[in-house]
N, C-alpha and C positions, 0 to 999 in steps of 0.2 A: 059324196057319201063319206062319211066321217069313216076314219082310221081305226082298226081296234088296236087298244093297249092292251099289253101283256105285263102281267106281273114282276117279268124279266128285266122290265123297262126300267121298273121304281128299286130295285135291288141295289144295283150302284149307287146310286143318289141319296138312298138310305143311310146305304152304308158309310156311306163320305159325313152327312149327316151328325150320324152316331160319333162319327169320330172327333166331330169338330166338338158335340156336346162333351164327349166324354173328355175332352183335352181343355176345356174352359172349367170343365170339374174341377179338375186337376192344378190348374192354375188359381182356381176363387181356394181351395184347399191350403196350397202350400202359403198364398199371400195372407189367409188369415195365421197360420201359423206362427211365417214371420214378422208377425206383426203382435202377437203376442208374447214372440222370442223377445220384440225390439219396448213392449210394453212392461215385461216382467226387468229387462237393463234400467230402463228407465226407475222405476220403482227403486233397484238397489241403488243406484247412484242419488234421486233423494234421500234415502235412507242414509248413505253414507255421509252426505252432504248435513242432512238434519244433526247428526252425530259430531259431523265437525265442530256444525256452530256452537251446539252444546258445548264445547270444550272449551270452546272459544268463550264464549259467553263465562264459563265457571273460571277461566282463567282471569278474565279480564275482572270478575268478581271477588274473587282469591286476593286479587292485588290488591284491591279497593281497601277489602277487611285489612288486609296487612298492613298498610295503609295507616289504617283508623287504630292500629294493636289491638284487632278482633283475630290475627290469625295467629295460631299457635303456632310454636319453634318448629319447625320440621326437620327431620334430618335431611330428607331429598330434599334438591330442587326441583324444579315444576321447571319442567321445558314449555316454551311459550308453541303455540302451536302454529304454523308456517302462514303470517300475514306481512304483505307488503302493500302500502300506501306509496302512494305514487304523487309525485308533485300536483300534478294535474287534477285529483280529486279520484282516482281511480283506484279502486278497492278491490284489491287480487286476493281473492282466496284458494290457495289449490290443494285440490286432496285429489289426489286418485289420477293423475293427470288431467283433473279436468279444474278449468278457472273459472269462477265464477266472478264475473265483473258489473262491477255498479257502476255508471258513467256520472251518477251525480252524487253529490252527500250525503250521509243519511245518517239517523237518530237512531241509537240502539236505546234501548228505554229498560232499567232494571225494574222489572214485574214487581219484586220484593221489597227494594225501598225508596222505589220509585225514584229512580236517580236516572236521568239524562244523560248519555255518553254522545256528545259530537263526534264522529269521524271524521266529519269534515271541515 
């Protein structure tokens, strides 16, 4: 003859249950969060990286004109913005303490007068 169950029985079980649900809530919670803590870093670090090159770019432009005596007298100098070339072919750009490195050559191309800069 079968056993009867009492409601008493499934209480524990429930409850152990409930907690393991409620503690994987909690954990799917916080890893989206930090994940959009680590998505929102991400973003300002291209942002600041997109900004550098800009500068980099207008400076390397800046010269060109001066260059050509397209650039007016300035009274400041124009600080060049922090690039090291490396024997090797290696392209260190650092802003923010972070480096971004090219392991091989590359073409910077002026949009504007369509001028070829080798880096490498």
């Amino acid at each position: 003859m079968p056993t009867a169950v009492t409601p008493q029985d499934f209480t524990e079980p429930l409850a152990h249950l409930r907690a393991l649900v409620n503690q994987i809530s909690t954990e799917r919670v916080q890893m989206r969060n930090d994940s959009e803590k680590l998505q929102d870093m991400i973003l300002m670090e291209i942002r600041s990286l997109e900004k550098k090159l800009g500068e980099l770019v207008a400076y390397i432009n800046q010269g060109g004109n001066e260059k050509k005596g397209e650039g007016g007298s300035s009274s400041r100098e124009t600080q060049p913005p922090p690039v090291i070339v490396e024997a090797d072919l290696v392209l260190a750009v650092e802003t923010v303490g972070v480096v971004l490195q090219v392991e091989d050559s590359i073409e910077v191309v002026d949009t504007e007068s369509q001028e070829e800069l080798d880096t490498g």
